[in-house]
ZAMARGU-4260 file (C-alpha; in steps of 0.2 Angstrom, whole numbers, plus 5000, padded with zeros to 4 digits):
<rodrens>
0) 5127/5394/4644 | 5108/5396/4639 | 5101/5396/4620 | 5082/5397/4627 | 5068/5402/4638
5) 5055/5392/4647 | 5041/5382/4639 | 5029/5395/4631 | 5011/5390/4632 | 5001/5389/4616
10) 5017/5394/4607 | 5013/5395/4588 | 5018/5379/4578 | 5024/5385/4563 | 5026/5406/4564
15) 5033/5413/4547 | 5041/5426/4543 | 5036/5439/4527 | 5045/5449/4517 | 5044/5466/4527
20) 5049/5456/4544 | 5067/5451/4537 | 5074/5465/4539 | 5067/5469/4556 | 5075/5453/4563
25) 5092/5453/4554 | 5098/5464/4569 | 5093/5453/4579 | 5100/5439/4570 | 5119/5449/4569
30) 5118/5450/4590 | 5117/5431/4591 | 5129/5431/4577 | 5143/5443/4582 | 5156/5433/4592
35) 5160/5448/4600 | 5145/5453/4607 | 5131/5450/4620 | 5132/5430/4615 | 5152/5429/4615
40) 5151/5415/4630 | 5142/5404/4618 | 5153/5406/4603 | 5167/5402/4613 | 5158/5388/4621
45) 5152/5380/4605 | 5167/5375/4596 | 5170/5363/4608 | 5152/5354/4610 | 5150/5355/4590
50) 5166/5343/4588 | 5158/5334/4602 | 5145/5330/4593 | 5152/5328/4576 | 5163/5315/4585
55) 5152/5306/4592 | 5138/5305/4578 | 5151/5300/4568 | 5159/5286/4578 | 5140/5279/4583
60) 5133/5280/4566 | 5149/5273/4557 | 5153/5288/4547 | 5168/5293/4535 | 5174/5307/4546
65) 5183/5314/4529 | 5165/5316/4521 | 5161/5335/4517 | 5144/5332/4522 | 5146/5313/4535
70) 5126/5317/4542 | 5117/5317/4525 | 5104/5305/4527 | 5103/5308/4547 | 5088/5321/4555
75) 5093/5330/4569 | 5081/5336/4581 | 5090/5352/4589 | 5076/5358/4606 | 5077/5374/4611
80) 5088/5381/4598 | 5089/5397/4601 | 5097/5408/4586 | 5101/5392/4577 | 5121/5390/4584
85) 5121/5375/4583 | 5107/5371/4571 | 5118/5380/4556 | 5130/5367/4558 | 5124/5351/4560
90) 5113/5358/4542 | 5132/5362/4536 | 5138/5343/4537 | 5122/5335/4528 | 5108/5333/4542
95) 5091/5338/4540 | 5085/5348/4552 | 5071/5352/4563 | 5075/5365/4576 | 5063/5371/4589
100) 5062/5383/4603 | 5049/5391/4615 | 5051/5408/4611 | 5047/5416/4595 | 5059/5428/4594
105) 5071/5414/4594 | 5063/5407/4580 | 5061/5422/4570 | 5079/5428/4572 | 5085/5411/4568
110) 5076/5408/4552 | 5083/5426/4546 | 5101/5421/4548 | 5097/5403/4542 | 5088/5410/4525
115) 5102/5424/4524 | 5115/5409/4524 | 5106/5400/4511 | 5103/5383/4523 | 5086/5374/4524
120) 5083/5372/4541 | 5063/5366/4550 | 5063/5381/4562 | 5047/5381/4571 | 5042/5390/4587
125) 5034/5376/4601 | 5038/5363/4615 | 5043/5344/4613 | 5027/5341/4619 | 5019/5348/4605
130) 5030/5338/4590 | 5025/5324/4602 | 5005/5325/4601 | 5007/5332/4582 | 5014/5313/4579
135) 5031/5318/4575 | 5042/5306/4568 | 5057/5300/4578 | 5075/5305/4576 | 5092/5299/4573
140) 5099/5313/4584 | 5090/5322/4599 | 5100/5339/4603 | 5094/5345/4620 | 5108/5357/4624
145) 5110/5370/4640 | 5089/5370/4639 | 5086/5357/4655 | 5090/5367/4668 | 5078/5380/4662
150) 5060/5368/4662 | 5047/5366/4673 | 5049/5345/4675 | 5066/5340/4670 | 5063/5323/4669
155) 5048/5322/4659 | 5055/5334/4647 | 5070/5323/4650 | 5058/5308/4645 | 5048/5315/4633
160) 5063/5320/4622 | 5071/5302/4624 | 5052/5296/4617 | 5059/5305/4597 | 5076/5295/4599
165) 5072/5283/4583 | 5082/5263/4585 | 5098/5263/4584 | 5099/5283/4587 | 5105/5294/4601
170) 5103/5312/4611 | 5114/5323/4620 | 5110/5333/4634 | 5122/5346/4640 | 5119/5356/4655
175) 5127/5362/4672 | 5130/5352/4687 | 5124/5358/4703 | 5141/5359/4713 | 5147/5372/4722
180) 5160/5373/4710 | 5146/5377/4698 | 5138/5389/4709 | 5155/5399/4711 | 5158/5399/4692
185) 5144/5397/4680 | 5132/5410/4692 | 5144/5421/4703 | 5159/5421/4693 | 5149/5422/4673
190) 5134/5431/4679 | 5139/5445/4693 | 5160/5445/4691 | 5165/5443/4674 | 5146/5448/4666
195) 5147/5436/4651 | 5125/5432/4655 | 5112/5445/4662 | 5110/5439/4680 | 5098/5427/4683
200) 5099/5417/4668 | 5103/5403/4680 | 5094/5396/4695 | 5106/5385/4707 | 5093/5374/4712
205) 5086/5369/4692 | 5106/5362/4692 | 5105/5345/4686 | 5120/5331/4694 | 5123/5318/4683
210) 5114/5304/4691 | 5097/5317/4688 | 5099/5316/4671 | 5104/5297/4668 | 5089/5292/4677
215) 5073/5296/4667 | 5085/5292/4653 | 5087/5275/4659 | 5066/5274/4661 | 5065/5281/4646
220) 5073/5264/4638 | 5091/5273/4632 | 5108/5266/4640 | 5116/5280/4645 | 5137/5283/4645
225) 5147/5291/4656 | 5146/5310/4655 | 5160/5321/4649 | 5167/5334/4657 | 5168/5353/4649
230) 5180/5365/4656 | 5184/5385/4654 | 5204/5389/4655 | 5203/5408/4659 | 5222/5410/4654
235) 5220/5402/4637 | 5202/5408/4637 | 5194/5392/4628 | 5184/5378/4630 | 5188/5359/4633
240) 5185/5341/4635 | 5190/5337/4651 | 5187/5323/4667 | 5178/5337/4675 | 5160/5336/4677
245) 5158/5350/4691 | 5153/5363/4682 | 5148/5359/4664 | 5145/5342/4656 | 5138/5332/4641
250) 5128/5315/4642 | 5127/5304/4627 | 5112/5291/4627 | 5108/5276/4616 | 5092/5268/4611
255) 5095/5249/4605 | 5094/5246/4587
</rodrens>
């Protein structure tokens, strides 16, 4: 599952979108949208990691799970968000937003649909590095999903997003393991068998095990849980929590209060 593209030098901070633009990227907006076409994986995918995060925001920040908005009063920092799939949401249950990613397009397309939806959501096209040296305030909760496996230096991107986890907040990294297992089904079987991503969206070797993403986690001052396991069931065709890591998986880190 991917939601972004590599870091994109000199990327604008804020691009905005006029009038006569809206409707040029409200196609664009209805392909990440349709949960039937070209982004079908991730719509099938997210249900899962959204109740994932909902459960566990809730749980760490002591939340009324009945509450029709539980984040209000929490930001969320959603990097590399792609058309917003998961920024929408969190905006849905109360957070405040800031959502970034490296490409444009991304931006542009989500900021349509999230203006179409009537949500105010911080889209901004850029790195972390850039919030970073603008003096960006730290965050309750730091979304870093499926984008780790597609950066130059993991573990300084891996750092440097741990460094806007505020006291007493958390981030969640999801990402592939680089298993043969994985290799088998995230690459050969979703990209050249079943088609669900272009070919080459992945690269085997940008896998990150577990342990690689604990790591500058741990230097970066956050404890770090066990990770949890995602897995696909072809006959049911849905997504899980599950005890296996091989393939897909979610870290939840902690920074001390």
């Amino acid at each position: 599952m991917t939601e972004t593209t590599a870091t994109a030098p000199n990327a604008p901070s804020r691009p905005s979108i006029d009038e006569a633009e809206v409707a040029k990227f409200t196609a664009m907006a209805a392909e990440w949208w349709d949960p039937k076409g070209k982004f079908r994986p991730l719509h099938k995918f997210n249900p899962v990691r959204l109740g994932f995060i909902r459960d566990t925001v809730e749980q760490h920040f002591g939340l009324d799970p009945k509450a029709r908005k539980p984040f209000e009063g929490l930001r969320f920092l959603d990097i590399g968000c792609g058309g917003g799939l998961v920024s929408e949401p969190m905006a849905r249950l109360g957070a405040t937003v800031t959502a970034v990613d490296a490409s444009e397009a991304n931006i542009k397309t989500a900021m349509t649909h999230a203006k179409e939806s009537g949500l105010d959501i911080d889209f901004s096209a850029g790195t972390i590095e850039a919030l970073i040296e603008a003096g960006e305030e730290p965050f309750d909760v730091v979304l870093n999903l499926e984008v780790v496996e597609h950066v130059a230096d993991p573990a300084q991107f891996l750092i440097d997003c741990a460094s806007l986890v505020k006291p007493g907040g958390l981030t969640m990294v999801a990402t592939l393991n680089r298993t043969a297992k994985a290799w088998a089904l995230a690459i050969v079987g979703a990209e050249y068998v079943m088609r669900w991503l272009p070919v080459g969206t992945h690269e085997f070797e940008k896998f990150l095990r577990p342990e690689e993403v604990a790591a500058p986690l741990q230097r970066a001052g956050l404890k770090v849980e066990a990770p949890q396991g995602v897995s696909f069931n072809p006959l049911s065709d849905t997504w899980r929590l599950s005890g296996d890591t091989k393939v897909n998986y979610m870290t939840v880190a902690t920074r001390a209060s």
